[in-house]
N, C-alpha and C positions, 0 to 999 in steps of 0.2 A: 536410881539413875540407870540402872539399866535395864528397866521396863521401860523407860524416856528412851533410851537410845533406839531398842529395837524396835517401839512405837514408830521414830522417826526413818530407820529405815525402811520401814513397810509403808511409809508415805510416801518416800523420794520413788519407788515404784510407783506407785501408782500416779505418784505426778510424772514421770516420764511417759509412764503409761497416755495417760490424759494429754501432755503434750506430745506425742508421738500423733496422737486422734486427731491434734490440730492442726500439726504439720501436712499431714495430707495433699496433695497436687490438688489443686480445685481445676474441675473440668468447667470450661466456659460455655460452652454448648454452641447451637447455633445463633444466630445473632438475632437479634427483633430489630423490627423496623421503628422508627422512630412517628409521632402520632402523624404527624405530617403524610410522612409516606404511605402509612396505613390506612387510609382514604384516598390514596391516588395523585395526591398533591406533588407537581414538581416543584424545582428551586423558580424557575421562569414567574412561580404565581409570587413571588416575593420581592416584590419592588420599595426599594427604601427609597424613603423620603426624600425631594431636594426642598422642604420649604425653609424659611428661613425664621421660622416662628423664633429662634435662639441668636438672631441677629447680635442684641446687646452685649451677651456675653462674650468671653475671651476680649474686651479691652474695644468691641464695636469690629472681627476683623472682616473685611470684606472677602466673605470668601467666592468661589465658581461654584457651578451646580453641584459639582462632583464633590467639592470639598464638605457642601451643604449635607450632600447625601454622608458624608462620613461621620459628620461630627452629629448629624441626627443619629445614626446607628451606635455611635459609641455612647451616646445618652439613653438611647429609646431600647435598643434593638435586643430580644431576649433569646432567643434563637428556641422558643417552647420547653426553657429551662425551668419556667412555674412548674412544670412537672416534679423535675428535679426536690426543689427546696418545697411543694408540699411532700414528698415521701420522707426530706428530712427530718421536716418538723415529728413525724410517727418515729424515728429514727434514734431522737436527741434526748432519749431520755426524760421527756416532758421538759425541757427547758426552754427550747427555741421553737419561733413563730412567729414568722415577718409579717401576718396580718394583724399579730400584737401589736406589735412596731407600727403600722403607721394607724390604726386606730385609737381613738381618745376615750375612750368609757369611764362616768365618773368614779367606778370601782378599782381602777387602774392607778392604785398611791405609792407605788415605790419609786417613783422618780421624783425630784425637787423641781417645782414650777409654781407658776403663782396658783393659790388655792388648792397645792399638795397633786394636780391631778397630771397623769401622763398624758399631757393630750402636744397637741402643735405649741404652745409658748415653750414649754418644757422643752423637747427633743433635743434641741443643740445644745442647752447644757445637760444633759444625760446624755447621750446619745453623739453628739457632733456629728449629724445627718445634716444634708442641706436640706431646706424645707422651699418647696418649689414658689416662686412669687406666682401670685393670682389665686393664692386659697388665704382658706381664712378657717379657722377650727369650729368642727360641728356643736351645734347646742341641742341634738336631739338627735338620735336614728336615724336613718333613712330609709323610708319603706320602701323606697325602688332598689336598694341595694341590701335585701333581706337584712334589713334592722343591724346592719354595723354602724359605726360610729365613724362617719369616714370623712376628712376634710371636706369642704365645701368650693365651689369656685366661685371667687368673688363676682360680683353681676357687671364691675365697671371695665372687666378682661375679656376680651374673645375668645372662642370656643377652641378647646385644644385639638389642633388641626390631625394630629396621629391618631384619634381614638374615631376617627371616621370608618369605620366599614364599611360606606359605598364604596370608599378611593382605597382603603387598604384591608379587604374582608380577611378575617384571621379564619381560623382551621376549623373546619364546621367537623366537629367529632362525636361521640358520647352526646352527653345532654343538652350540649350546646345549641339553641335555637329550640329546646324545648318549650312549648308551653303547660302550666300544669293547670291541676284541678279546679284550684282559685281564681283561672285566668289571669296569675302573673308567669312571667317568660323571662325566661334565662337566654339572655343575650349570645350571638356566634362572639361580637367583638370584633377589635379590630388586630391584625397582626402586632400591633405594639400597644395593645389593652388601654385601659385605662391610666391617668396619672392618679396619683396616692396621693399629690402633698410633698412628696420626697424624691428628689432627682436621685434616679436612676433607681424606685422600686417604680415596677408598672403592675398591676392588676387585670385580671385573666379570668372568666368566668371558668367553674370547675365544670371540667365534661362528665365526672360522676356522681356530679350533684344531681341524679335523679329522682323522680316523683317519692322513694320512699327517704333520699337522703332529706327532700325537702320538708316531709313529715317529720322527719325527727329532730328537724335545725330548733334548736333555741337559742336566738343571739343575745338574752340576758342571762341564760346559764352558759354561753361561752365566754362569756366574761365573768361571772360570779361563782359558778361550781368546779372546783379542778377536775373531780370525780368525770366530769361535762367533759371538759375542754380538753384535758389529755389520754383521753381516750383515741388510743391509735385509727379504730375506729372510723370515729368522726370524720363525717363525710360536711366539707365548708361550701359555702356557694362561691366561692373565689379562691383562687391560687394566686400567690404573686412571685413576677419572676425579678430577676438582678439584670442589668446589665451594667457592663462596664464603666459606666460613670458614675456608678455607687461608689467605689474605691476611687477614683480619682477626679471628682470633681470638688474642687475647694473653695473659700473666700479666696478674692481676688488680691494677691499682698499690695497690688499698688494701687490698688481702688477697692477698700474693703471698705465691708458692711457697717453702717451705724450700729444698727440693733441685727448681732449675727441669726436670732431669731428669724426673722423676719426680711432677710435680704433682698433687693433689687436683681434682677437679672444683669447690672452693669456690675455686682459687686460679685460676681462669680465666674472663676477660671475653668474647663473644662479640663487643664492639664495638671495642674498643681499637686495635684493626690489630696485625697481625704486623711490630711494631715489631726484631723481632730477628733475622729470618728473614734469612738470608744467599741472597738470588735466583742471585746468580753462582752459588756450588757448585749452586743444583739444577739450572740449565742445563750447565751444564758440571759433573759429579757428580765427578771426581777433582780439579778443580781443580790442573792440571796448571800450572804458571806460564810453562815455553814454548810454551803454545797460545796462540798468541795471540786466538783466538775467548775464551779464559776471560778475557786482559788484558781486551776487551772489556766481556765481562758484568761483570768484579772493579767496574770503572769506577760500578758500582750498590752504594752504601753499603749495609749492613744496614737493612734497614726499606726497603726501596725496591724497584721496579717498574717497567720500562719498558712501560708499557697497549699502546704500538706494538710493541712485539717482535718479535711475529709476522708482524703487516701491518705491515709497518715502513715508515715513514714516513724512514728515513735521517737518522735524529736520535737524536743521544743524549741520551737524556728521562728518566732517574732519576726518579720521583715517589713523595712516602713512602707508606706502605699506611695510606688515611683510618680517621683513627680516626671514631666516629658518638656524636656528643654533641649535645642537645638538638634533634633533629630537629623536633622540634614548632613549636617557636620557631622553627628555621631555615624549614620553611614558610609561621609566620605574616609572615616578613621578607619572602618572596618577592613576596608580594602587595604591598610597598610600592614596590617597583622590578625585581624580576625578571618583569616580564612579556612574555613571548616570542609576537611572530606565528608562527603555521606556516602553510604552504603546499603544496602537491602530495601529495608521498610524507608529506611529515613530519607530514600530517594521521591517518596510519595509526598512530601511538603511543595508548594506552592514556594516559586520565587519572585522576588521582585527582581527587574535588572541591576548589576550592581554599579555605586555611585562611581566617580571620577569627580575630581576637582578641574573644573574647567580654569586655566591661566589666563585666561581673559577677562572672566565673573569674579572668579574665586567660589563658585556656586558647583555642585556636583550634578555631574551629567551623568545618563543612566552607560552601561558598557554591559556587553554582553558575559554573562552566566552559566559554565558548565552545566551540565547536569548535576555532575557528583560532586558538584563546588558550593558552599553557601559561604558569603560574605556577610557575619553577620555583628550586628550590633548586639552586645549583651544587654538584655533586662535585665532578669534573676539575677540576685546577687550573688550567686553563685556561680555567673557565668556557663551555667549548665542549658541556657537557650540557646542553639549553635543552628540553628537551623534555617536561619535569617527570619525576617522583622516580619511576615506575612504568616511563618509558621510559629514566632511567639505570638500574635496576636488570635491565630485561631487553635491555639492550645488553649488560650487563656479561656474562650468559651464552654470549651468542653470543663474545663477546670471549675466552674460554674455553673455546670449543669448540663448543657449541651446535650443530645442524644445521651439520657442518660439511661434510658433503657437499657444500653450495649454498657453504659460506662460502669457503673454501677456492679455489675458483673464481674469484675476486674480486682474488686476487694471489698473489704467488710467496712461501711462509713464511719469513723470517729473512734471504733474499739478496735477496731484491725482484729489481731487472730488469725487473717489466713493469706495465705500464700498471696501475693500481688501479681497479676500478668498483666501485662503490654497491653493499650489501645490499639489498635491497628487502625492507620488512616482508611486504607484499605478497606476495610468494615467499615466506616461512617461512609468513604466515597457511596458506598455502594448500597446502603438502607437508610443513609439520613439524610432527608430533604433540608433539614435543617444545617445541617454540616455544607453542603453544598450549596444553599444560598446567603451562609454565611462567607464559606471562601471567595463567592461572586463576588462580595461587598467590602471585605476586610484592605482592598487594595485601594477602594475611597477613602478609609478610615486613615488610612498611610499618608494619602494626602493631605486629610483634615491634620492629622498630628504633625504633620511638617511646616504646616501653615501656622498653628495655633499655639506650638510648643516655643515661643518666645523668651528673652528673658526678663526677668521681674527687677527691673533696676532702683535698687533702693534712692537714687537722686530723682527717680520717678514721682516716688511714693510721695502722699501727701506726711511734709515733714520731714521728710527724710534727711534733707541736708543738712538737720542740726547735727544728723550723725557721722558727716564725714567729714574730713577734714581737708582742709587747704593748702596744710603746710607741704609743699613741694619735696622738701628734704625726706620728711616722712616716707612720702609715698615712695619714693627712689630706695630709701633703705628697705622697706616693704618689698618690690619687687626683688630685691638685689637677693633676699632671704628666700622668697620664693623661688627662685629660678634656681638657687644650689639645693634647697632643701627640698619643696614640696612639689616643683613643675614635673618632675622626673615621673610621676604618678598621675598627676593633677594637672596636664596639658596636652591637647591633641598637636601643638606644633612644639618638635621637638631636633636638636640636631639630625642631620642627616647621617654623623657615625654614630649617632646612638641607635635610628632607626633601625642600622646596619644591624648592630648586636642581639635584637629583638628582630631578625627577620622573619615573616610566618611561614615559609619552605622548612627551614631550622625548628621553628618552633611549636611544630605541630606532635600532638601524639607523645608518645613513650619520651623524646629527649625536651620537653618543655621545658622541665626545672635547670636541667645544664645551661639552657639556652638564654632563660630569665636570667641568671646568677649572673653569666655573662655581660648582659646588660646593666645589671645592678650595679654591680663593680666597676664599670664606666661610670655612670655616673657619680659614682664618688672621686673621680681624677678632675684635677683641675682643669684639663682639656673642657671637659661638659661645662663644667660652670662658667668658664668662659661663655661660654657658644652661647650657654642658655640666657645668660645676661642679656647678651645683646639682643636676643629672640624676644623676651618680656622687656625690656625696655622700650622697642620698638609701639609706637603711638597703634599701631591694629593689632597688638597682639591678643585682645579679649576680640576681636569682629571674627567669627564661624570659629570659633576655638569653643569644643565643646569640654573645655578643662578638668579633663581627664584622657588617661591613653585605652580606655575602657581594656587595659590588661587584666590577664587573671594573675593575682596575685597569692602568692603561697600565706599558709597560715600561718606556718610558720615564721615571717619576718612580721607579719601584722601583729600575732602574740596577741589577736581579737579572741571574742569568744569565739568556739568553734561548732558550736553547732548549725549553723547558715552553715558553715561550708561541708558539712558530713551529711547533708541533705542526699537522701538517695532515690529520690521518685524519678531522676534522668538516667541510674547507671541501665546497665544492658539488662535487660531482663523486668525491667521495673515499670510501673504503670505508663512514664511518657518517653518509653525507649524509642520511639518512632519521632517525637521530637528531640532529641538529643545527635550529634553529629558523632560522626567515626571517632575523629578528632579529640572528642571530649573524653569517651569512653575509654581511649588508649591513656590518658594522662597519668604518669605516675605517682606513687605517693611521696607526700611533700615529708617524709618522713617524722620524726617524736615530735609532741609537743608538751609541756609541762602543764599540768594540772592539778588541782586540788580536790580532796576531799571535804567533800560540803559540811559534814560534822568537826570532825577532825581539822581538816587545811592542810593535812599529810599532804606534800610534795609528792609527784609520780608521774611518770613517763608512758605518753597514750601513743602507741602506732598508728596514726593515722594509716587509714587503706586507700587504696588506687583505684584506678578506673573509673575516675573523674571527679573524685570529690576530694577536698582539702584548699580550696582555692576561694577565693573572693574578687567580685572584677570593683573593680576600683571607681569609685560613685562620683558624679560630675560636682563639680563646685559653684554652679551656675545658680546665682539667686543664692548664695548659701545664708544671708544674713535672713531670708525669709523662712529657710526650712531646719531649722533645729526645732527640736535636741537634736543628737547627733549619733554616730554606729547605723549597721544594719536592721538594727532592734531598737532605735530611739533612746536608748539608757543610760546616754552620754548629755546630762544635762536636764533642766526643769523643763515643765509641763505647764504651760499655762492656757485655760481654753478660751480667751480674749487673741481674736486675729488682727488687731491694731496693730498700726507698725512698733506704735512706742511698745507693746506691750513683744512682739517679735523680736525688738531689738535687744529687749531686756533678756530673754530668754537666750538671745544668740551669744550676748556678753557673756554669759556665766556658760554656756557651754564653750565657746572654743576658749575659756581660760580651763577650764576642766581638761579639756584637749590637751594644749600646751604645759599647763600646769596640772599632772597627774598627780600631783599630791595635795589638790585639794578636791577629786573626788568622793563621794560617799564610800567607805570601806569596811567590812565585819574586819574585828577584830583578830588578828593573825590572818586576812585573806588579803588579796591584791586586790580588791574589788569587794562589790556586793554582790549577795546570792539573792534571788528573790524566795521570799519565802511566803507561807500562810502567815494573813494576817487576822486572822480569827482561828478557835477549832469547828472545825468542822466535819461533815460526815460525806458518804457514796452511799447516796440515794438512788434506787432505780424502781420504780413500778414494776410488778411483777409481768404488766404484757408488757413492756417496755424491755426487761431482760434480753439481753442478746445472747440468741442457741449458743454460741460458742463458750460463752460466760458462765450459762448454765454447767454445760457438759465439764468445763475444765474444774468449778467449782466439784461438782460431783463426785469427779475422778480423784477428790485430793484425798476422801474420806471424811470422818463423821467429826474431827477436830476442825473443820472448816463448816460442818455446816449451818453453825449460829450466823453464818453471814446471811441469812435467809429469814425471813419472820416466820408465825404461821402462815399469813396470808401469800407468802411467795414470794413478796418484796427482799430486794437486796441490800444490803446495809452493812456497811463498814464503819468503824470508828469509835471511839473520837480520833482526830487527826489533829493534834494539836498545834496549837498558833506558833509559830517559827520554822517547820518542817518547810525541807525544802523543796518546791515545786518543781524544780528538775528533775531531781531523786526520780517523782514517781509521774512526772510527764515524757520521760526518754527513756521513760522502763523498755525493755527489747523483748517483746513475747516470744519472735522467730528470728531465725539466721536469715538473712535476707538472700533470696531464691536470686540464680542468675549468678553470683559473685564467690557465695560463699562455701566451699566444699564439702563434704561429708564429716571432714575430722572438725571443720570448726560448727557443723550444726552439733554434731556430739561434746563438743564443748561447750555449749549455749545449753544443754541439756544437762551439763552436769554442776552448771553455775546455778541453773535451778534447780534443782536439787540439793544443791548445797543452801541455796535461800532457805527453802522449807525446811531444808530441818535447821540450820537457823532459829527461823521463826519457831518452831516446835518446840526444839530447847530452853526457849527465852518463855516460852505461855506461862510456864507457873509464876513466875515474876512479872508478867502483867495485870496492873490495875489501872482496870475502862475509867475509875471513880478519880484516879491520881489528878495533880494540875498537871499543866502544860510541860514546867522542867521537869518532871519524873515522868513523863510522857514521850518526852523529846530525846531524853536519856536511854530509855528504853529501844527506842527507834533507832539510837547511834550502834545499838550493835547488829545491827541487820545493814550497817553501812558499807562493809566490803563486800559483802554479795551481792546489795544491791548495784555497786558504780558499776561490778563485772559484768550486769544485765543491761544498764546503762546503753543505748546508740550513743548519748553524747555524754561522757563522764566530764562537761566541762561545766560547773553552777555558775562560776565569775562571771555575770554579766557588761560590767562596764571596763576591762581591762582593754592594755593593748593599746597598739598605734603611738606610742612614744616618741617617733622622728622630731628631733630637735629638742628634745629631753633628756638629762641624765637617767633618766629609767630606760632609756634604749640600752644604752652603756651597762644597765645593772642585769648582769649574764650569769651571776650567780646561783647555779642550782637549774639552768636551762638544759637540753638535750645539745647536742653538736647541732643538729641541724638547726637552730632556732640561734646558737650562736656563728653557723656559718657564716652571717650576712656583714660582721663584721663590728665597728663601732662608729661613732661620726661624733663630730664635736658640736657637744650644744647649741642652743643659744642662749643667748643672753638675755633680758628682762626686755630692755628698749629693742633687742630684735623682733623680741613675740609681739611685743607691743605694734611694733609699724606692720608686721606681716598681718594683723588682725584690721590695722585700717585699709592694708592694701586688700585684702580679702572683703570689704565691706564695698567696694566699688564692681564687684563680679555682679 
């Protein structure tokens, strides 16, 4: 034992050591131009689209040119992000590769389709991609597209009007426009590539597909050989880029699709969000279930998104894909309490004017906009967008790829490891053509979404009406529930003393949480509940009510999961500190909140930190019978991947009874909730050129008890990981103190929490056996359980707790922090009240 001891001391050096190597200031250097600019190309050569080729969709809406040009951009528009997502693909550890995803190769059988093969019939149940109307799945190669497998366009469709390069010639770079030896030629293309078969991937000829990459392409060993195809290497004749209608375009709920295979262009909304889209398979494409990089991503319900992914912030942060409903209203709200200072860098965001409610229309008129003012509508659910709705929409590009030349720079993709610094608008204004004819465009796309972002009325829907009811008294008792219990959160009209108590002079910065409580505490006097009765009683109170007060709500009274709200990619210092406002950064912390230990279920008190995270803005109710399950994470309720109303309505019943009725959620045993865990064992696999430097070095640095994670050949390998091990544990693991926030004594204590891990782990080796099952595995694992939560960004596993208003589990404060019980108590409801508040909720 004490040859074990002093063993493990001379590791915990040398793993300080190794982590002291990773800590490092990463110097960014000077900036690269983006490919665009780097040939001379300004923003002026980038003219978006007004055709109307997308007429049917969103419901038939008649839009203007301008509106045209947006809702083209937000389907079409890639801003030369295929750059981006092929260096991913080298990037992901051989798992991810979007020109997998939209090609069919009959070697291609880990998805369920008819005849076992991954082609176009498949996608939407694996995958819940939209598959573009006017293709049809390949039965052969195509020799004009160097032998992939790539949809087909049907012959009774006209020609896809964006893929013109006389009317929109894309970026003549690299090899593009070469011809080679064989006399075939690699096309320039057009600014918005080619269509794939799948709204919102486009296709991009590769500018480093030259004369010798073309010698070496074999398109039946990039589908048949791994050795082939994950080869960092590998140079493809195509890159594909994302735009923004990948995540957010869905079946239409009130004119959905027969066969969701196969949709009509009338059976698809532009705004809905990709409510069905399985994120795990496209990151991890076979969906392997002893990877454990896929347990990982699996850990992302359908309809969901981790926005950090890539600049990973070491949190696992599921958020569902926003659907975009009554935009208008939501910026007329902004102006009653969303008003954000900016400072410094955050003064370089682009603004819209900000709204008014005109009392003539009832429709918001533009008003003029400080400088260092942004009125802004919350996306994030984090409420960490404060920038206004021009500067979340052209974050989100970058976020996606955008100038990634510069972005990329900034942090290490998907393993992090090192230090994170700031984009600077700044640097894109001034090297990226793409950045800048992106922000030309993003102020159409504002339009389009104001126009398009309607609501989905279930009396719409075909069918619908069997689901609501008639009875008059109902619906009155429904309202009467809502206006005391949920309008105070869930309604943009709201008394005028309560708007009083929530002023945004008051509630801005450092005193927010005095300022909220204030409010809160109003609305539980009888005074409010008067007021608001008569507010929701009133015959318009659903007409521009975009029902919600888009407030930031502490986590503490949500008692939600808390990882969305400990998100840190916006505080000061952090990759989108230029999109984040004064405002946000000053916010204080929402102080304790109670959590559990994922083995154990040990009760304990997490301090939430300050400067801006600990908050959730409060998500619209608009259409809510179409978009369950329910949470920020979808984890409140079933999954079903039928977009049918009958088959939505079934889903919505049993989640807002999970809602209201908290004790018939799924729950582990002694937890308040469920943890997600591995549902297989599995292993961390990584190719030896795939290895990330940093991964290397830290391994290295630990000594010779670590280095069986390594094969001969180089490869990385850890495991077994066995089936029930919780996926938080080791996706919210915290390699570094997070630069910008956290001071010298807390990086030395992130330092000595590691080291207390390793030797940990070091003491426990002689008692581990690789050959055990699963419970002597799991068992094993439980004592590396308090080192690990203290590594932990988010030590919270419960994913479906929380939100009890109108439940005796509000009430149930036993074993909470003060601040979690400072909100108070409120008196239930009753059975027949949840009931009528669930049909009056069915008419939103």
């Amino acid at each position: 034992m004490m040859k074990l001891s002093l063993r493990a001391k001379v590791l915990c050096k040398l793993v300080v050591a190794a982590a002291l190597a990773v800590l490092h200031s990463r110097t960014v250097g000077a900036a690269n131009l983006d490919e665009a600019q780097a040939v001379g190309i300004r923003e002026s050569f980038f003219v978006q689209s007004g055709d109307d080729y997308f007429h049917d969709m969103d419901n038939g809406l008649d839009l203007s040119p301008a509106e045209r040009r947006g809702r083209n951009m937000w389907l079409l528009w890639t801003g030369g992000n295929d750059r981006f997502w092929d260096v991913v693909t080298k990037d992901s550890a051989a798992t991810f590769d979007l020109l997998k995803i939209i090609t069919s190769h009959p070697s291609q059988t880990y998805c369920p389709s008819p005849g076992g093969r991954c082609d176009r019939d498949g996608r939407w149940e694996w995958l819940g991609v939209i598959n573009e109307p006017c293709f049809e799945k390949p039965s052969g190669p195509d020799p004009q597209r160097f032998g992939l497998w790539l949809d087909v366009r049907s012959k009774d469709c006209k020609p896809d009007p964006f893929e013109d390069e006389t009317k929109y010639p894309g970026v003549k770079i690299g090899a593009r426009g070469m011809t080679f030896k064989d006399g075939s030629k690699l096309p320039v293309g057009s600014i918005y590539g080619y269509a794939t078969g799948i709204l919102g991937l486009r296709l991009f000829p590769n500018p480093n597909f030259n004369q010798a990459a073309k010698d070496r392409w074999d398109p039946e060993r990039y589908y048949t050989d791994p050795n082939y195809y994950n080869d960092p290497k590998l140079v493809k004749p195509y890159r594909v880029g994302m735009a923004c209608g990948f995540c957010h375009v869905g079946p239409n709920p009130i004119h959905p699709p027969a066969d969701p295979a196969n949709p009509k262009f009338t059976d698809i909304n532009s705004t809905v969000g990709s409510q069905y889209l399985w994120m795990d398979r496209i990151f991890v494409y076979t969906a392997k279930r002893e990877n454990f990089l896929y347990q990982l991503v699996h850990a992302y319900p359908p309809g969901t998104m981790d926005t950090s992914l890539v600049s990973t912030d070491h949190i696992l942060n599921p958020r569902t894909m926003n659907a975009v409903y009554n935009l208008g209203d939501r910026l007329a709200q902004s102006v009653v309490w969303g008003k954000e200072t900016l400072k410094g860098d955050e003064l370089n965001n682009k603004q819209l004017m900000a709204p008014v409610i005109d009392p003539l229309d009832g429709r918001p008129k533009p008003m003029f906009v400080a400088p260092d003012t942004s009125y802004s509508a919350r996306v994030l659910k984090d409420g960490s967008d404060s920038v206004g709705i021009l500067g979340a929409l052209n974050r989100v590009y970058l976020n996606i790829g955008l100038y990634s030349e510069e972005w990329l720079k900034h942090f290490n993709p998907f393993f992090g490891g090192k230090g994170i610094t700031a984009i600077e608008i700044a640097t894109a204004e001034a090297n990226s053509t793409y950045w800048r004819a992106t922000e030309a465009g993003t102020p159409d796309m504002a339009l389009f979404l104001l126009k398009a972002g309607q609501p989905d009325k279930l009396a719409k829907a075909p069918g619908g009406d069997k689901y609501l009811t008639a009875d008059t008294a109902t619906l009155d008792r429904g309202k009467t529930v809502f206006a005391e219990t949920c309008a105070r959160c869930h309604s943009s009209k709201l008394p005028t003393e309560a708007r009083a108590k929530l002023d945004p002079g008051g509630c801005s910065g450092p005193d927010y949480l005095t300022c909220f409580k204030r409010f809160w505490d109003y609305t539980q006097t009888d005074e409010f509940k008067m007021k608001m009765r008569d507010i929701v009683a009133a015959p318009d109170f659903l007409e521009h009510n975009f029902l919600s007060s888009d407030a930031r709500i502490p986590v503490t009274l949500l008692r939600t999961n808390a990882c969305s709200p400990l998100a840190t990619n916006a505080i000061r210092g952090n990759i989108w500190d230029n999109f984040s406002s004064e405002t946000y950064k000053d916010l204080p912390s929402v102080g304790k909140i109670t959590v559990q230990e994922p083995f154990s279920g040990e009760r304990w008190q997490f301090q939430m930190p300050g400067g801006g995270v600990g908050f959730t803005r409060v998500p619209s109710l608009v259409s809510i019978w179409s978009t369950a399950p329910f949470f920020v994470n979808n984890q409140l309720g079933p999954f079903s991947q039928d977009p049918s109303v009958d088959s939505r309505m079934k889903v919505f019943n049993t989640s807002i009874r999970q809602l209201l009725w908290p004790e018939t959620r799924g729950a582990d045993p002694g937890f308040d909730g469920f943890i997600v865990r591995t549902d297989a064992r599995s292993y961390v696999e990584i190719p030896k050129r795939n290895v990330p430097i940093e991964l290397n070095n830290l391994v290295n640095g630990l000594g010779k008890a670590f280095a069986p994670v390594f094969d001969k050949k180089g490869n990385f390998k850890i495991g077994p990981i066995p089936k029930g091990f919780p996926v938080g544990l080791a996706a919210s693991y915290r390699p570094l103190a997070d630069i910008g926030r956290d001071g010298l004594a807390a990086k030395a204590e992130h330092l000595r929490n590691f080291g207390s891990l390793i030797a940990t782990t070091v003491s426990n080796l002689p008692r581990l056996d690789l050959n055990a099952d699963d419970a002597a595995l799991l068992a094993w694992a439980a004592k590396m359980e308090k080192p690990l939560v203290k590594l932990s960004k988010c030590p919270d596993y419960v994913v479906n707790r929380g939100h009890y208003f109108g439940t005796d589990k509000f009430n149930d404060v036993d074993g909470l922090s003060d601040d979690e019980k400072s909100f108070g108590k409120e008196t239930p409801l009753s059975d027949d009240d949840k009931n009528a508040l669930i049909e009056f909720l069915k008419t939103f």
